[in-house]
C-alpha positions in Angstrom: 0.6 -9.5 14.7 1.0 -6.3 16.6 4.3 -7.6 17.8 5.4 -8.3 14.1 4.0 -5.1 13.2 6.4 -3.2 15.9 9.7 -4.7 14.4 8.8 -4.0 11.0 7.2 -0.3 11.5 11.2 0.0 13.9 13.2 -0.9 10.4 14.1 1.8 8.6 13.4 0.9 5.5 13.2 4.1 3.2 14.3 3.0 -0.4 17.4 4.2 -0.7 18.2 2.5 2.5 19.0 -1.7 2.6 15.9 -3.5 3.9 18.2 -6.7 5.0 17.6 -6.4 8.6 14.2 -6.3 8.5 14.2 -9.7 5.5 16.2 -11.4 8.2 13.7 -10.8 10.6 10.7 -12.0 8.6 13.2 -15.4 7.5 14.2 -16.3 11.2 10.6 -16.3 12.0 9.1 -18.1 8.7 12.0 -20.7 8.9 11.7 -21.3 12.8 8.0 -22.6 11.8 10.1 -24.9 9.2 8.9 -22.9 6.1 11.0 -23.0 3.3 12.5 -19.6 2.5 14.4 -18.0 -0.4 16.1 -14.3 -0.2 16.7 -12.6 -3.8 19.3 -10.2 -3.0 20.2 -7.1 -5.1 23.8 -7.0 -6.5 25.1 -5.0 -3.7 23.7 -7.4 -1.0 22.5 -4.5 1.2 18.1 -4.8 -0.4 16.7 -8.5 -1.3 12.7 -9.6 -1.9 11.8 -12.6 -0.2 9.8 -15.5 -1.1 8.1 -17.9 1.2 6.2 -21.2 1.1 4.2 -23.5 3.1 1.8 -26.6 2.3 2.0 -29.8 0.0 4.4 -29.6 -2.7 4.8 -25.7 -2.5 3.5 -25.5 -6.0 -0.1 -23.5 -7.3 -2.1 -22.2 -4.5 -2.5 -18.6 -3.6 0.5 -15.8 -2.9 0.4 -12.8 -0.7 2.4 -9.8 -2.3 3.9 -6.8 -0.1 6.5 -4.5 -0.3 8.8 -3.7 2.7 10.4 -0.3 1.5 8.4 3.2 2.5 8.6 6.8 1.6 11.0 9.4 3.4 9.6 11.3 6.2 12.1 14.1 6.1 10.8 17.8 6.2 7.3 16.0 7.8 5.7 17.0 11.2 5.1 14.4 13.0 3.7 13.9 15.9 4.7 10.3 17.0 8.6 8.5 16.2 7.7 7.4 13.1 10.1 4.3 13.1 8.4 3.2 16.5 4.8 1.4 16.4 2.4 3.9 18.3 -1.1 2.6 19.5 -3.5 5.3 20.4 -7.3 6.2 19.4 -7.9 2.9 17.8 -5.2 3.3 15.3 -1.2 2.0 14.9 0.6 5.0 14.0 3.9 4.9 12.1 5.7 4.8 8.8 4.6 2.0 6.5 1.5 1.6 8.8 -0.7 2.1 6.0 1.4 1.8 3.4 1.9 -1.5 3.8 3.7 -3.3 6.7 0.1 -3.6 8.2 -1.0 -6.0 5.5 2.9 -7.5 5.7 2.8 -8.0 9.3 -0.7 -10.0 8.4 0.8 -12.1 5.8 3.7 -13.0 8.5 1.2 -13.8 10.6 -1.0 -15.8 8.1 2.0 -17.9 7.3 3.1 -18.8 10.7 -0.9 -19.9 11.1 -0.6 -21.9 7.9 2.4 -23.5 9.3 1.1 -25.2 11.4 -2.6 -26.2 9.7 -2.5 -29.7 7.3 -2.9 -27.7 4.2 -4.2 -29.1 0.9 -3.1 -26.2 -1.2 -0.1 -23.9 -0.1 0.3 -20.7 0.6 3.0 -18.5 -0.7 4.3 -15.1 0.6 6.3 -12.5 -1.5 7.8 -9.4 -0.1 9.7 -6.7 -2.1 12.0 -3.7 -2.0 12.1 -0.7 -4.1 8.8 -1.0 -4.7 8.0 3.3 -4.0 10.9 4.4 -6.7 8.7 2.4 -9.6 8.3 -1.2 -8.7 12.1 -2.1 -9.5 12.9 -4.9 -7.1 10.1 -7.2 -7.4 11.5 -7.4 -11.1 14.4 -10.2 -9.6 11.6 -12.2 -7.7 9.8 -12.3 -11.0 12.2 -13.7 -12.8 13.3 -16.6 -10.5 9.0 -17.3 -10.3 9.0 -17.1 -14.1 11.8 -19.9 -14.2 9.3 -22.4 -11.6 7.5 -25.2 -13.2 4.3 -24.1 -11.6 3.1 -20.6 -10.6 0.4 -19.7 -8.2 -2.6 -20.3 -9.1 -3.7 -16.7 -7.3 -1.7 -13.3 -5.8 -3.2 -10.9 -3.5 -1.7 -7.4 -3.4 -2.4 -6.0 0.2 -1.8 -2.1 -0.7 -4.5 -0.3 1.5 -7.6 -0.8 -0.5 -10.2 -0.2 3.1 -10.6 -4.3 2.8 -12.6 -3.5 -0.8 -11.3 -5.7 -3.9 -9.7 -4.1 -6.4 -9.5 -5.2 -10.0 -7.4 -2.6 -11.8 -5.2 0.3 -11.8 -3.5 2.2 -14.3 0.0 1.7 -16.0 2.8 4.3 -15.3 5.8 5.5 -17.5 8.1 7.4 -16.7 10.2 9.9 -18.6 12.7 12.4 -19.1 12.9 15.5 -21.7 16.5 17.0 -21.6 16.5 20.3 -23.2 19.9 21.8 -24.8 20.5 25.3 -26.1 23.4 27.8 -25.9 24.4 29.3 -22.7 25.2 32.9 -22.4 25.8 36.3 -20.3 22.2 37.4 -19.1 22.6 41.1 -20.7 22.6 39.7 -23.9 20.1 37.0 -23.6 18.4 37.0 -27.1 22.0 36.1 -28.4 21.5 33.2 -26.7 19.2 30.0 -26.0 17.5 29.2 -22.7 17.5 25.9 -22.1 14.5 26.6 -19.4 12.5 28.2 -22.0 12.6 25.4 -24.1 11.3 23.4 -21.8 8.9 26.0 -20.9 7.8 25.5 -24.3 7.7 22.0 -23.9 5.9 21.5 -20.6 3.5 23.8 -22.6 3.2 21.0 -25.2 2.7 18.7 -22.3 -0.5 20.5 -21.3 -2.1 20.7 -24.3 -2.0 16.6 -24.8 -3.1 16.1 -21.3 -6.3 18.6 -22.0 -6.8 16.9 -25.3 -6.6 13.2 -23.4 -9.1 14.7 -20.9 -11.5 15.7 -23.2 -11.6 13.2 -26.1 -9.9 10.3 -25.0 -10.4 6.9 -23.3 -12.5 6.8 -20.4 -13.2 4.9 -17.2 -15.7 5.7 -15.0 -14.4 3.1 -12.0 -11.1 6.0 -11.4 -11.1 9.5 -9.8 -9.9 10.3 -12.8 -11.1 8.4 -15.5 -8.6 9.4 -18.2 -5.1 8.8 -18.8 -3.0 11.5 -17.0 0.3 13.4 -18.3 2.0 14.8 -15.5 5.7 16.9 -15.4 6.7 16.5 -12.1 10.0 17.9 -11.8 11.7 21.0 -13.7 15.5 21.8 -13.0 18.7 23.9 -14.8 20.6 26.8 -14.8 23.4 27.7 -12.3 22.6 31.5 -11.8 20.2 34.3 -12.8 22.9 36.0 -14.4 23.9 32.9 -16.6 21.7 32.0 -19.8 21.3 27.7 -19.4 22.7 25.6 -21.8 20.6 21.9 -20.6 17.4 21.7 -18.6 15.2 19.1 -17.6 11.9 17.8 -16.8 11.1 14.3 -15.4 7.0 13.6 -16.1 5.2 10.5 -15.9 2.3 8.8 -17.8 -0.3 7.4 -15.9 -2.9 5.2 -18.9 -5.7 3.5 -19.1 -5.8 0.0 -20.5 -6.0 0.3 -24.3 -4.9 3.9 -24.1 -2.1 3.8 -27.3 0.9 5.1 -24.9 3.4 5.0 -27.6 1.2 6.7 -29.9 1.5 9.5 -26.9 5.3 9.7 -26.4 5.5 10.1 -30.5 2.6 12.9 -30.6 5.4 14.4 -27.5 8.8 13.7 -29.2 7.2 15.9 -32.4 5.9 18.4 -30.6 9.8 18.4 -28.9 10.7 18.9 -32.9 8.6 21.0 -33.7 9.4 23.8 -30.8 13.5 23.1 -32.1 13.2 23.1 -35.5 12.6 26.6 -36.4 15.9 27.3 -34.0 18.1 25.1 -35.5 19.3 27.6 -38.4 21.0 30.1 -35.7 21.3 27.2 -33.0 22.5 24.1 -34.6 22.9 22.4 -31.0 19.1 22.7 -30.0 17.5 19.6 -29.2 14.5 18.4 -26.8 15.2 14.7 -26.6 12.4 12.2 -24.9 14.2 9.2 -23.2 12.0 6.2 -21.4 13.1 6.2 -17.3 10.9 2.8 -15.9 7.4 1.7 -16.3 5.3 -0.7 -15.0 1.7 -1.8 -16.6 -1.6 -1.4 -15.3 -3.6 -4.0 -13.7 -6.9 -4.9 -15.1 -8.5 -8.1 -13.7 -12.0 -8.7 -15.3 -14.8 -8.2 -11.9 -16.0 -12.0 -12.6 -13.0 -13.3 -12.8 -12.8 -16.7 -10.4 -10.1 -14.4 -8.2 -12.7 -12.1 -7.9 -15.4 -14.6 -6.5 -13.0 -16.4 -4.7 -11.3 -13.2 -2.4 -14.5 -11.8 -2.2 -15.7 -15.0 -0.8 -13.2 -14.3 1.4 -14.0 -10.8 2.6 -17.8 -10.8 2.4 -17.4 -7.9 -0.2 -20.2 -7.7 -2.7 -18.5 -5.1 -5.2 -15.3 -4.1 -6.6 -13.0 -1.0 -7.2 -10.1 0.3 -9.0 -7.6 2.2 -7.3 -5.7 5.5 -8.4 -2.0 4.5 -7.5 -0.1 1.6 -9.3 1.1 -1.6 -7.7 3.4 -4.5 -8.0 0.0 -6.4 -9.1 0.2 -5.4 -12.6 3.7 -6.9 -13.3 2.4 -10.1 -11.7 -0.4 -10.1 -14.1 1.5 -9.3 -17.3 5.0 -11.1 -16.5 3.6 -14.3 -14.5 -0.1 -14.4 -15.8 -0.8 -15.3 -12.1 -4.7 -13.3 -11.6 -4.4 -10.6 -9.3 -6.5 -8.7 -7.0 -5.2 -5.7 -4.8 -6.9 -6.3 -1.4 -5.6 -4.6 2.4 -6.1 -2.9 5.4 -6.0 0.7 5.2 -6.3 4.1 2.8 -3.8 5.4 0.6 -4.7 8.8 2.1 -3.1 8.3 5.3 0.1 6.7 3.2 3.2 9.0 2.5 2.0 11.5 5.3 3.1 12.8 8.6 1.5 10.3 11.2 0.7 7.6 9.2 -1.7 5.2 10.2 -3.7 2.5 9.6 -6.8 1.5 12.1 -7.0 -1.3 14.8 -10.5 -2.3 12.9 -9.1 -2.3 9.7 -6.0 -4.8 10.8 -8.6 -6.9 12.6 -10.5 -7.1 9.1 -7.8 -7.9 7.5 -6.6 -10.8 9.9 -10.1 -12.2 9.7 -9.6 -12.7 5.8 -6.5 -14.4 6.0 -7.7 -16.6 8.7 -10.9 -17.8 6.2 -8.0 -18.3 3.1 -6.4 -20.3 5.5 -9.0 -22.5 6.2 -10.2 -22.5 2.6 -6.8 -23.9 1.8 -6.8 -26.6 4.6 -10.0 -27.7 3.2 -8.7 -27.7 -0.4 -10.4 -24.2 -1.7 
């Protein structure tokens, strides 16, 4: 494992680099233990997800889901090489430690095990890319599992849960509000419209959903933050202070709860967007605040006695559950394949995206243990 671990932690595999060095890795070693191996690439070749299977038939039986791409470290301090394994104070240092080539190397290691058990129910392994910029690659490997005659029966998501099994997180949208006015020379400002106020304005509008959500809305008590969260997270335009701006924009993201009425949100937004405009449009006939859909993905809710429940905690020696703030590739699994879903892996999501990431020795050793036991469960028939 901590030899896997190295190679993977030593690919670079930031997501808007190509993560094909490091899926030719993980395929020379699955298909040296004769596993049968597919690569989904992207249409430029350079990014593909991976899907791997061992046992009788290949058909049913339980997936491990991970995604290979990790966050930039620019403008971080680290302390260690991040694209080198570190092993110091009982932890692995490095980027992706956490967040989540610990739980990948596992799964590679899991496999290779399997490999070479009589299994009576297979074991499948599906890795990712693209999974940090909104869950956008698994979308391929979807697709050609949607097309199978038989899905897996379960899927374990190994994002750092601390070993805990977690039945849900919350859905994500993502979106856009471009802003258009008139531009203009800076000493006669009024004669024009700021593009940046408007979306002043409309970041304004933004706040006063969110504290409305907050206060009367759908609640669950399993999150941080048991309410559906609006959130702008980016605001950019104009060229210079001397220039009125003509187009501004703001990128901000829903993050729901299940049942929350998301649609019902963007509309209350696009007429608050009309509503700022409107009164302008008689001296500024070009003003608009337009609401355009970027990516989504849906939340992940698995019911705590569902049988993937019992059968992972059986597995772990957990006695409760959890939900967890950030999204993962879990929910598309759920809603696209039907496949029951659990998010289970070494690790905390506070040491992920940060300077020194790590993930603890004792946590990876936790982890291992629970792969070992599905292993056996599956040589023995569940």
């Amino acid at each position: 494992m901590r030899e896997i671990l190295g190679q993977l932690v030593a690919f670079d595999t930031v997501s808007h680099r190509p993560n094909m060095a490091l899926m030719g890795y993980v395929r020379d070693l699955l298909e040296a233990a004769r596993l049968t191996v597919t690569l989904v690439p992207d249409a430029g070749g350079g990014k593909a997800n991976l899907f791997a299977s061992t046992g009788p038939g290949a058909v049913g039986g339980v997936m491990l889901s991970g995604h290979t791409d990790v966050v930039p470290v620019e403008g971080q301090d680290w302390t260690v090489p991040p694209f080198a394994l570190t092993e110091a104070r009982g932890r692995y240092y490095g980027r992706g430690a956490a967040d989540m080539k610990g739980f990948v190397a596992c799964a590679v290691e899991a496999m290779l095990l399997a490999a070479r058990r009589p299994l009576k129910v297979p074991l499948h392994l599906a890795l990712s890319y693209d999974e940090e910029i909104g869950c956008m690659g698994v979308r391929s490997l979807i697709d050609l599992l949607a097309a199978a005659p038989v899905k897996p029966r379960f899927c374990i998501v190994g994002e750092p849960t601390g070993m805990q099994v977690a039945t849900g997180h919350k859905g994500k949208v993502a979106l856009r509000a471009t802003c258009r006015g008139r531009e203009g020379h800076s000493a006669l400002a009024p004669l024009a419209l700021n593009a940046l106020h408007l979306s002043g304005d409309f970041l304004g509008a933004v706040r006063r959903v969110q504290a409305e959500v907050a206060a009367t809305g759908l609640r669950d008590g399993d999150y941080d933050v048991p309410y559906t969260t609006l959130h702008v997270g980016k605001m950019s335009g104009g060229v210079q202070v001397n220039i009125v701006p003509n187009h501004a924009v703001l990128d901000f993201e829903i993050r729901s709860l299940a049942g929350e009425d998301v649609a019902g949100l963007i509309g209350r937004l696009e007429a608050e967007a009309e509503a700022i405009v409107a009164p302008l449009r008689g001296e500024f006939p070009e003003a608009a605040i337009t609401v355009e859909r970027l990516w989504d993905y849906p939340g992940l809710g698995t019911p705590s006695d569902a049988e993937v429940v019992r059968f992972v905690k059986g597995l772990t020696g957990a006695n409760g559950t959890m939900k967890v703030a950030f999204g993962t590739e879990g929910g598309l699994f759920d809603a696209r394949l039907g496949v029951p879903t659990v998010i289970c892996g070494p690790g905390s999501m506070a040491q992920g995206h940060k300077p020194d990431e790590f993930v603890s020795v004792e946590q990876i050793e936790r982890c291992r243990g629970m792969l070992a036991a599905l292993v056996d469960r599956l040589e023995a028939g569940f």
